[in-house]
C-alpha positions in Angstrom: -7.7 9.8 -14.2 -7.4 10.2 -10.9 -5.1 12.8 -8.6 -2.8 11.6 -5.7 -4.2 12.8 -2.2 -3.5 13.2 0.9 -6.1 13.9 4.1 -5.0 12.8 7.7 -8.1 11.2 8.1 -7.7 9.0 5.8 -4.7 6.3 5.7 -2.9 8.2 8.4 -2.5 11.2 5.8 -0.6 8.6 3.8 -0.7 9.4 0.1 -3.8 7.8 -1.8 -5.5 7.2 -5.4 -8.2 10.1 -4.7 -11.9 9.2 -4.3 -10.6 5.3 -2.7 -8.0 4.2 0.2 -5.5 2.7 -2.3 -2.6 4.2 -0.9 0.4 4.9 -3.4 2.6 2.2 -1.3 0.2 -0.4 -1.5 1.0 0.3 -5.4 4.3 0.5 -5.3 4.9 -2.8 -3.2 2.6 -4.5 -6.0 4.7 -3.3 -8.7 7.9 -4.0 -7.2 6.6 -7.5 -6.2 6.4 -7.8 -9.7 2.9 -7.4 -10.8 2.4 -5.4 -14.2 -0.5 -2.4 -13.5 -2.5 -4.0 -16.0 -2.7 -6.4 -13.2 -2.6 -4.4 -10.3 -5.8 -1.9 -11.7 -7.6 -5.3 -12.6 -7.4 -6.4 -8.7 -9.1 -3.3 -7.8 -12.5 -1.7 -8.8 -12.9 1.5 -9.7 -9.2 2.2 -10.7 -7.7 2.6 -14.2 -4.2 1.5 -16.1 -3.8 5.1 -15.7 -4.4 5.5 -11.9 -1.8 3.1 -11.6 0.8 4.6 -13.7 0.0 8.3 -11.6 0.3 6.3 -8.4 3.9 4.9 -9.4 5.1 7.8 -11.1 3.7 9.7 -7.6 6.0 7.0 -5.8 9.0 7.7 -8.4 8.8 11.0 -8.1 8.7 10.8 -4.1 11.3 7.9 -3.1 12.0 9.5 0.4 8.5 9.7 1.4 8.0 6.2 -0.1 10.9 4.9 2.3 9.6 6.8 5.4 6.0 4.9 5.4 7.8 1.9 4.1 9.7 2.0 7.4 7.0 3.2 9.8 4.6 0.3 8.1 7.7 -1.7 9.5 7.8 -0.6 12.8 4.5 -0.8 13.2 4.4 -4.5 12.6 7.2 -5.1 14.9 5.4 -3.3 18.1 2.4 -5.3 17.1 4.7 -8.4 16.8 6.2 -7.8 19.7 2.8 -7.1 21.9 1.4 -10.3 20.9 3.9 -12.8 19.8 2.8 -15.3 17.5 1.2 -18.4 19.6 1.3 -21.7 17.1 -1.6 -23.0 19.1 -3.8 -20.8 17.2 -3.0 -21.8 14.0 -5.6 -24.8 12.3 -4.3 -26.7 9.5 -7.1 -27.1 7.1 -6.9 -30.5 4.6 
């Protein structure tokens, strides 16, 4: 099974399944989107039933921290948003 880590080179210093760059949120979010983590460890290679319980209870366990990258994934997207605003030329409808 493996550990929750955290390295700042690595996902911003976000904490991650160790040995990949799953990050716990990118869990989390799965799970409260709904998936099972049979579900969730099946979409990935390399990670257990297991590894996805330790990443939720990680999250659990941590609901602040979860929050705080929750939000700064938020605001993130909103600069980004902002810099370059969505132009509906780009988009091409495929049949």
């Amino acid at each position: 099974m493996k550990t929750i880590v955290t390295d700042e080179d690595v996902l911003g210093g976000d904490p991650r399944l160790d040995g990949t760059r799953i990050g716990v949120v990118h869990i989390y979010r799965r799970y409260e989107s709904g998936e099972t983590p049979e579900e969730i460890a099946a979409s990935y290679e390399g990670i257990s039933v297991a590894d996805v319980h330790t990443a939720l209870a990680y999250a659990f366990d941590n609901p602040d921290e979860i929050r705080s990258i929750e939000k700064r994934n938020r605001k993130a997207i909103e600069r980004i948003r902002e810099d370059r605003p969505v132009d509906p030329a780009e988009f091409v409808e495929y049949a």
